[in-house]
C-alpha positions, 0 to 999 in steps of 0.5 A: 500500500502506498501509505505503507510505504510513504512518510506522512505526517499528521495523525496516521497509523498503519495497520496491517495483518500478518502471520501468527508468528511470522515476525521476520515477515513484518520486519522485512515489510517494516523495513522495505521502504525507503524512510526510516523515521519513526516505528512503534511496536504494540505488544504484550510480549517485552522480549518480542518487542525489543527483539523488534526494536533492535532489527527496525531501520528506525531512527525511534522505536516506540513501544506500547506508546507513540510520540512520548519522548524525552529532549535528551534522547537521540533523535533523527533517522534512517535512509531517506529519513535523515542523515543520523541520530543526534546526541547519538554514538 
């Protein structure tokens, strides 16, 4: 889908279905575009959610949240998101 694969901006979530199980498959869709700014992961399972969060191409990972933040995190993005992250190694 094109939203899936375009960066918007404004109050826009994607949702999409997949495979029980298959979290390989959503990181390799996740990761198919060509932005990587920002991603959240919703989940029940804490494992599962940093095992997803450290194979994003995506400059913040939220989980279990969206937009929450801190002014001293690194910020910036992945691909054609950005050129780094700030205050970041």
């Amino acid at each position: 889908m094109y939203i899936a694969q375009e960066e918007s901006f404004g109050p826009v979530m994607v949702i999409s279905k997949f495979k029980n199980g298959d979290i390989d498959g959503v990181l390799r869709r996740a990761n198919a575009t060509e932005y990587g700014l920002a991603s959240g992961v919703f989940t029940k399972d804490i494992n599962k959610a940093l095992y997803i969060s450290e194979k994003l191409e995506a400059g913040t990972v939220f989980i279990n949240t969206y937009n929450k933040t801190d002014v001293a995190a690194p910020f910036g993005g992945f691909k054609l998101s950005g050129f780094g992250k700030d205050l970041g190694k």
